[in-house]
C-alpha positions as CSV (number, residue, x, y, z in Angstrom):
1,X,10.8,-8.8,-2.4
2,X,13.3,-6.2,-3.4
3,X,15.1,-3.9,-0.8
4,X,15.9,-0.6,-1.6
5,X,18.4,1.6,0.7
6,X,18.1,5.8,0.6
7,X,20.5,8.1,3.1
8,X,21.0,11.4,2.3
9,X,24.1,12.4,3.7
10,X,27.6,10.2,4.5
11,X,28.3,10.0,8.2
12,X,31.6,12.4,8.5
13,X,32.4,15.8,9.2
14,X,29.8,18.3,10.3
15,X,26.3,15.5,9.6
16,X,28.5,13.2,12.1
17,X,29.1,15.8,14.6
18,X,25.0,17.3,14.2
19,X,24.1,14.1,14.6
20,X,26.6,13.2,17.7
21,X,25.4,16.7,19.2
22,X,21.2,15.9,19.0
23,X,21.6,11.8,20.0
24,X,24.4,12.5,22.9
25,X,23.6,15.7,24.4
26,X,18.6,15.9,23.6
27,X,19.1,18.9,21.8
28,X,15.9,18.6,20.2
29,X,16.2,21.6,18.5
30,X,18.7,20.2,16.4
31,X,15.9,16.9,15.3
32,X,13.9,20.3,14.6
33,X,16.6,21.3,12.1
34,X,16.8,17.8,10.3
35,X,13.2,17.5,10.2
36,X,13.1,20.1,7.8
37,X,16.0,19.0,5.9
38,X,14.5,15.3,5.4
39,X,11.0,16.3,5.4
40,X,10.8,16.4,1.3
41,X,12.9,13.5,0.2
42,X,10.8,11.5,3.1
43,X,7.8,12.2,2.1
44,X,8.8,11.8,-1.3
45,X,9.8,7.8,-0.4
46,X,7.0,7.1,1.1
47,X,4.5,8.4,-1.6
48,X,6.6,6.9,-4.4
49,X,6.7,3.4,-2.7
50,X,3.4,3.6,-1.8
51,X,4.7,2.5,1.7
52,X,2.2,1.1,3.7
53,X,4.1,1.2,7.3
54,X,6.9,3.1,8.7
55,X,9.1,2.0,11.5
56,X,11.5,4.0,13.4
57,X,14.5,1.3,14.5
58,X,14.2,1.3,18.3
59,X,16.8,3.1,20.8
60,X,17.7,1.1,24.1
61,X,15.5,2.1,26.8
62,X,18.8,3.3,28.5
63,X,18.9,5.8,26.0
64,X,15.5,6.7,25.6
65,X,15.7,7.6,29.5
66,X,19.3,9.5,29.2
67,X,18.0,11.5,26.5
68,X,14.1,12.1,27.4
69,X,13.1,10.8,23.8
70,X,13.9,8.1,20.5
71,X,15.5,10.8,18.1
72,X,14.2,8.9,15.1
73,X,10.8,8.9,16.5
74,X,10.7,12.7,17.5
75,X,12.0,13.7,13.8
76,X,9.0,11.5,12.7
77,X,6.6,13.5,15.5
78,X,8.3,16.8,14.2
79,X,7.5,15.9,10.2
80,X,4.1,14.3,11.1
81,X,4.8,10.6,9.9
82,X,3.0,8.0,11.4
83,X,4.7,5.2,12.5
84,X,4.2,1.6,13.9
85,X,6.8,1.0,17.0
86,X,8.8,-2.1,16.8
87,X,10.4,-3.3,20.1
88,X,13.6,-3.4,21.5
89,X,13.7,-6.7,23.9
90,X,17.0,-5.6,25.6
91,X,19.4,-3.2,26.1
92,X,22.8,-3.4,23.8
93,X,25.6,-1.9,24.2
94,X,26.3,1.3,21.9
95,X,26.9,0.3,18.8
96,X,29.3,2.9,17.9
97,X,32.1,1.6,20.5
98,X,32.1,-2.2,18.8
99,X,34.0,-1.5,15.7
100,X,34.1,-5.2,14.5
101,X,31.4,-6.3,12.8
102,X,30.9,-9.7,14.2
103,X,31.1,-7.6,17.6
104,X,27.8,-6.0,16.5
105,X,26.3,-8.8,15.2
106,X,26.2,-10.5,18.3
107,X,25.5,-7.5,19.9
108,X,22.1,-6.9,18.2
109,X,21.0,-11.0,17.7
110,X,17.4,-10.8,18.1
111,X,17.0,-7.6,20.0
112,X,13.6,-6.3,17.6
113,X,10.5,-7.8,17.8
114,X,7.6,-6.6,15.8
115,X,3.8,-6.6,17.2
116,X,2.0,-6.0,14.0
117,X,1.5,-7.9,11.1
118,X,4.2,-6.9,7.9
119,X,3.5,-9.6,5.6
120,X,2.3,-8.3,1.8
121,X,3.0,-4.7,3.4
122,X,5.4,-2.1,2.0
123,X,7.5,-1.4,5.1
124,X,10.2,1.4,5.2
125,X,12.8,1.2,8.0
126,X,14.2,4.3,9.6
127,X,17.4,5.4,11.2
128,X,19.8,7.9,11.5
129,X,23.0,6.9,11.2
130,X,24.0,3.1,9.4
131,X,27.4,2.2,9.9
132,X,27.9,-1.5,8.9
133,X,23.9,-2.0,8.4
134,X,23.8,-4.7,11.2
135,X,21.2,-3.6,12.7
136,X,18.9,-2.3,9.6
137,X,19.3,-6.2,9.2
138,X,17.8,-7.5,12.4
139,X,15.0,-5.2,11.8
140,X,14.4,-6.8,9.1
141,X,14.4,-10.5,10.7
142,X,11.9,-9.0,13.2
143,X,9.6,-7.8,10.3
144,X,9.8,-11.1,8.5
145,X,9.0,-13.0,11.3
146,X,5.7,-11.3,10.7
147,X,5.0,-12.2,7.8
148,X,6.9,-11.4,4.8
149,X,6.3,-7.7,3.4
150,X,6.2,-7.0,-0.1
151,X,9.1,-4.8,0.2
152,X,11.3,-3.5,2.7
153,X,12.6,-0.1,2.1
154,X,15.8,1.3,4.4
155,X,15.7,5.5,4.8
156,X,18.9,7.2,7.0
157,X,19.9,10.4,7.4
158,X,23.4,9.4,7.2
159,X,25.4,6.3,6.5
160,X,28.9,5.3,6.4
161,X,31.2,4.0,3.6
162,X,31.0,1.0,5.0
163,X,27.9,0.2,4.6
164,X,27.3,1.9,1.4
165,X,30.2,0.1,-0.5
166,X,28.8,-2.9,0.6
167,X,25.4,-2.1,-0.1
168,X,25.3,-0.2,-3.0
């Protein structure tokens, strides 16, 4: 099974504070605006890895009910990717105010589960920002406990240094 990471812009600067703006303050028109900037490369992933599922990381149900929507989801709506939903068993605290990664690791232990069935499937994993990639890697626990897919594919709008060093 080979895993293979894409993210189109590094989390800093003007992407950090677009993405800030639409996750913190529901501006949906900006998930409008980064729909049409992902829209090509997306598609372009998933008809290039032949990707048989797509699944949007889950937010907390906390901020699902701040916000009025899942922004990953709502991007997905706005392109017109279907997706499978995985679920988020309970609520974590944000993971952008643990800045140690063991902090985050044992804030997102077994939060995902999956209902559907990954194994031999082509899965792609969304998000929008990846920090340290803690959480791209419970996903993938939760889709493995599945079954095993074929390959797991990660796609982000943005990611940090961090986690691009690291995995790259």
């Amino acid at each position: 099974m080979r895993k293979n990471i894409y993210y189109l812009f590094e989390y800093k600067n003007d992407i950090r504070n677009l993405i800030i703006d639409y996750k913190l303050n529901g501006r949906k028109e900006i998930g409008v605006f980064i729909s049409r900037i992902i829209e090509e490369d997306l598609k372009k992933i998933i008809r290039e890895n032949k990707i048989d599922i797509v699944v949007p990381v889950p937010a907390s149900r906390e901020k699902v009910l701040e916000r009025g929507f899942n922004q990953v989801e709502f991007i997905l709506d706005e392109i017109g990717i279907d997706y499978k939903k995985a679920v988020r068993e309970k609520d974590t605290l944000p993971m952008h105010r643990l800045s140690e990664k063991n902090l985050r690791k044992i804030n997102i232990k077994s939060v995902f589960r999956c209902d559907f069935l990954a194994e031999n499937k082509n899965i792609l994993i969304i998000d929008d920002i990846i920090t340290t990639g803690t959480t791209v890697e419970e996903m993938i626990k939760a889709l493995e406990n599945t079954g095993k897919p074929k390959n797991i594919f990660i796609f982000s709008i943005s990611a940090t240094p961090t986690f691009y060093k690291k995995y790259l």
